[in-house]
C-alpha positions in Angstrom: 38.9 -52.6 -8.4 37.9 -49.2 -10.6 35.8 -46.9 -9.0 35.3 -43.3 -10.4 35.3 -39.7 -8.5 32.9 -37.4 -9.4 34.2 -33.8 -10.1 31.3 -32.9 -6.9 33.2 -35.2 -5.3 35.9 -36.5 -2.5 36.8 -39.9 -3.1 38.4 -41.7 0.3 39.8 -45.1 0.2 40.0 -47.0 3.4 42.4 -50.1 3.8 41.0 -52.0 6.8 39.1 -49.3 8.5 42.1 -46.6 8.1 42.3 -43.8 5.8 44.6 -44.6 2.8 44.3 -41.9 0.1 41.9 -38.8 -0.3 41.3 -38.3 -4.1 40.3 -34.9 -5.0 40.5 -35.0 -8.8 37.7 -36.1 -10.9 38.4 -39.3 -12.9 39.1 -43.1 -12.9 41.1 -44.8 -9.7 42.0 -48.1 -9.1 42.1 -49.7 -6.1 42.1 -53.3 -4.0 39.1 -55.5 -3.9 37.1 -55.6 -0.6 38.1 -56.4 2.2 41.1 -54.9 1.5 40.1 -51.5 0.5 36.8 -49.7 0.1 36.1 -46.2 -1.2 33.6 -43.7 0.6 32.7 -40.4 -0.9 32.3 -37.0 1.2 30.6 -33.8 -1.0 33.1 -31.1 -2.2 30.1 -28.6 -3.2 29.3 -25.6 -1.2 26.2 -26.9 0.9 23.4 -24.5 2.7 22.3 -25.7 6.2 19.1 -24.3 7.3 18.0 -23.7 10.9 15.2 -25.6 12.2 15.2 -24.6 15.7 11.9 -22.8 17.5 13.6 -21.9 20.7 13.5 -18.1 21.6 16.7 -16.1 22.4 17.1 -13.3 24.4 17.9 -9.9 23.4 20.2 -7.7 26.0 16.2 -6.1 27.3 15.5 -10.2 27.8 13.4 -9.7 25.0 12.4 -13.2 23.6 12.9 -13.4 20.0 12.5 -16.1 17.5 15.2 -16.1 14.4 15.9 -17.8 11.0 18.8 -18.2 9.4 20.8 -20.4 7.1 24.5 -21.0 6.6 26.5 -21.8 4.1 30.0 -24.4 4.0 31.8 -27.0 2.7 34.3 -29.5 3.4 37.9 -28.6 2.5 39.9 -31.7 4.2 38.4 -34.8 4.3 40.8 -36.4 6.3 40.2 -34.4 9.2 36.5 -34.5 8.6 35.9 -38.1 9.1 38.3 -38.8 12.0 36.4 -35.5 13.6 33.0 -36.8 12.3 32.7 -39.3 9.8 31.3 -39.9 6.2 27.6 -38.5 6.6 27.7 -34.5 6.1 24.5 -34.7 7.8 26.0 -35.4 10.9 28.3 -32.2 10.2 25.5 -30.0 9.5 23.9 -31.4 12.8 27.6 -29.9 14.7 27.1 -26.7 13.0 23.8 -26.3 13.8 24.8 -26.2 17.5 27.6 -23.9 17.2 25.6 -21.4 15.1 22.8 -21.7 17.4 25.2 -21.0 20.2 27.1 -18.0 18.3 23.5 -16.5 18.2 22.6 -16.5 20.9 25.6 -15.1 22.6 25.8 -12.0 20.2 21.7 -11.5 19.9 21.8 -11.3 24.3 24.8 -8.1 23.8 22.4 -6.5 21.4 18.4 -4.9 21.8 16.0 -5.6 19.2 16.6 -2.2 17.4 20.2 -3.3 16.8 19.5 -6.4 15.8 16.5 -5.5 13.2 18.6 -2.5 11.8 21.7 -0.5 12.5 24.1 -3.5 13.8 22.4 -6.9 12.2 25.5 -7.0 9.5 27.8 -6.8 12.4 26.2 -9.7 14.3 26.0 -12.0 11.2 30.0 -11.2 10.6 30.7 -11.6 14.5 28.7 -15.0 14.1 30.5 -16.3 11.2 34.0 -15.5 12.3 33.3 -17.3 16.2 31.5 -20.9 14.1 34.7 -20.3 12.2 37.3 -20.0 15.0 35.3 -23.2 16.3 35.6 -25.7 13.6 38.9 -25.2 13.3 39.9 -24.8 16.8 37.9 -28.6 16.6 39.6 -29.6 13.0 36.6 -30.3 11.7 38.1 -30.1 8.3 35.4 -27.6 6.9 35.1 -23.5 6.0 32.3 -21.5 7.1 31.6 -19.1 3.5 28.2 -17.3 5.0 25.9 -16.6 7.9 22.7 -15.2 7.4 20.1 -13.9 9.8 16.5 -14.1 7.3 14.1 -13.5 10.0 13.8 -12.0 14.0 10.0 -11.7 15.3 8.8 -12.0 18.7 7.3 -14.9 20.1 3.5 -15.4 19.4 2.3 -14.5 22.1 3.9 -10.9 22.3 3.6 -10.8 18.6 -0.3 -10.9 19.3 0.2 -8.4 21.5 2.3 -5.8 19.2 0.0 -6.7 16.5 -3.4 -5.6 18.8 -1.7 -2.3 20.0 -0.6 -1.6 16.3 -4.1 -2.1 15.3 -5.5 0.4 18.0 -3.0 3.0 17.3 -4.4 2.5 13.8 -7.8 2.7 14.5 -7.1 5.8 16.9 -5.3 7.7 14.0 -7.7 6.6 11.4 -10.5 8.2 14.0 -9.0 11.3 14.4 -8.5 11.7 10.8 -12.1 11.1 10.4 -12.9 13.4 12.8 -10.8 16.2 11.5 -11.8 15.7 7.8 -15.1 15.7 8.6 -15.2 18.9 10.8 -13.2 20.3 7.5 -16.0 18.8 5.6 -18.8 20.8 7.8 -16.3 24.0 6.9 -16.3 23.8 3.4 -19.9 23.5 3.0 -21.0 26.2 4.9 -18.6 28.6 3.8 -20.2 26.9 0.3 -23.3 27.6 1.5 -22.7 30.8 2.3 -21.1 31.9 -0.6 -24.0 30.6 -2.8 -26.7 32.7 -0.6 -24.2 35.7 -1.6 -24.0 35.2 -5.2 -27.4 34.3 -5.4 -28.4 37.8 -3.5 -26.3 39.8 -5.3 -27.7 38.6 -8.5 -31.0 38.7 -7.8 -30.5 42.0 -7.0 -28.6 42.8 -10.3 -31.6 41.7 -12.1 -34.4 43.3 -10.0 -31.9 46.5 -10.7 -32.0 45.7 -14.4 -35.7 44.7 -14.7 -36.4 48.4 -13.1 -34.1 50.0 -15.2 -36.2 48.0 -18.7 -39.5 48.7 -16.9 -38.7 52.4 -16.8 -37.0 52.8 -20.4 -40.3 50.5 -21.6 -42.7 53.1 -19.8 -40.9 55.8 -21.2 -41.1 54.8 -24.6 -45.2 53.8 -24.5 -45.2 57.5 -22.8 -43.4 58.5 -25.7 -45.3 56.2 -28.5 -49.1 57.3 -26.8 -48.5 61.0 -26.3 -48.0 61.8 -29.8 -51.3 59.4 -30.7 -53.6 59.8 -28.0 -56.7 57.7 -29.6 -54.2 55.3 -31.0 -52.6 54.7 -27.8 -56.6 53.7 -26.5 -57.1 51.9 -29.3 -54.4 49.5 -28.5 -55.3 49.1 -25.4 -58.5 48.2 -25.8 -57.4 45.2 -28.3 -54.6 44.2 -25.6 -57.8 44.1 -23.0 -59.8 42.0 -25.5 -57.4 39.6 -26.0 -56.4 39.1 -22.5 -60.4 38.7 -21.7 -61.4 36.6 -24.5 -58.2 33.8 -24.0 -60.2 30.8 -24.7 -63.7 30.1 -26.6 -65.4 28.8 -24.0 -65.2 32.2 -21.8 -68.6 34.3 -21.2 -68.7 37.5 -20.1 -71.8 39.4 -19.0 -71.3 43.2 -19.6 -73.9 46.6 -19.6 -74.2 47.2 -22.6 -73.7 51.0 -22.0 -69.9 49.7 -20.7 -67.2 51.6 -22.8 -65.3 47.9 -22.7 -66.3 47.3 -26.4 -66.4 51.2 -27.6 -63.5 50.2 -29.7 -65.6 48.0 -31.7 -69.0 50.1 -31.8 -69.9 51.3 -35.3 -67.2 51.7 -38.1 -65.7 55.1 -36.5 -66.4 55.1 -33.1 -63.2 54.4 -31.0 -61.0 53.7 -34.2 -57.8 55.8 -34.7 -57.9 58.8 -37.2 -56.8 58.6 -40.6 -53.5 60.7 -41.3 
């Protein structure tokens, strides 16, 4: 004869099959014993009813899409609730489902894709949500619609493979051409690279033949200088810088005529030696 509601909870209490009392505070009741009385209870929590339908819809360019979406309700009078559809919300998620299916499909067939994807997909979601509305109460179905949502909108497989395959070659056809044009800037670079390297090298090779003439001809001037004043010095030298270029390793023979001025320098103690100052 105690039975207690649960604060998530509508408690209903039948007296031989007919409605009796609709409890909608939390806490201890008393009632009759069966068969007198029983007590059913409904959910009072805000439920989410997921769409589990495959079926295309059509946009307004007959475009065949599939969609997702989930609502969101709850029961606010039990009475009216079980005469309309009885103690199992399940079976009032199953009504729903139909009307929102119904409600999308009549708003996605005024709309194209780009509308529905972008600039008016809040609007349809609102417009779908007020019509499930105006239909469960036109019904007395006892219940409030709080939120319709619209998660997903592709197109069917088969034109999805299809969209996928021409993204994919637009893709590849960019992707090509800016292959094609980084490599032709590649070609570019290098032989203006190229060329600029067969400049710089030039031009300095040509700066230092410039300044190897300009040492060569200061050096000559200055053995010109350094031998005039000391002609037999100036031979002397020579002659050692002759010897050692001609006697660079041991093992080197020469054959000479003896009357050959090559080793005048080293004749005798004077001969070919630079005079004493």
């Amino acid at each position: 004869m105690l039975f207690v509601v649960d604060q998530r909870q509508f408690g209903v209490v039948y007296a031989l099959g007919q409605i009796k009392e609709v409890i909608t505070e939390p806490g201890l009741n008393f009632k009759l014993p069966p068969p007198f009385q029983d007590v059913k209870y409904l959910d009072k929590r805000l439920l989410t009813l997921d769409s589990t339908d495959t079926e295309p819809v059509l946009t307004a360019e007959k475009q065949r899409l599939v969609i997702d979406w989930y609502l969101r309700w709850r029961i606010t009078n039990p009475s009216e609730y079980i005469r309309a559809i009885g103690v199992d919300e399940r079976a009032g998620a199953n009504q729903l489902s139909r009307e929102v299916r119904n409600a999308f499909q009549e708003e996605i067939s005024k709309r194209t894709v780009r509308e529905l994807i972008s600039t008016k997909r809040e609007s349809l979601m609102m417009e779908v949500q007020r019509e499930v509305q105006e239909k469960v109460r036109s019904k007395n179905w006892g219940m409030e619609i709080v939120d319709v949502r619209l998660t997903r909108a592709d197109y069917v497989e088969a034109i999805t493979e299809s969209v996928y395959r021409r993204m994919e070659a637009e893709r590849k056809r960019v992707a090509n051409e800016l292959r094609s044009t980084g490599a032709a800037e590649g070609e570019k670079i290098r032989a203006d690279a190229d060329r600029q390297r067969e400049v710089t090298v030039a031009n300095a090779y040509r700066d230092a033949q410039k300044i190897k003439g300009e040492g060569d001809a200061q050096a000559a001037g200055i053995y010109n200088d350094a031998f005039g004043r000391d002609p037999q010095f100036a031979q002397f030298y020579r002659s050692l810088d002759a010897y050692k270029a001609s006697f660079s390793k041991k093992s080197d023979v020469m054959v000479l005529d003896p009357s050959s001025d090559f080793f005048k320098a080293m004749r005798g103690s004077g001969a070919g030696a630079p005079a004493k100052k």
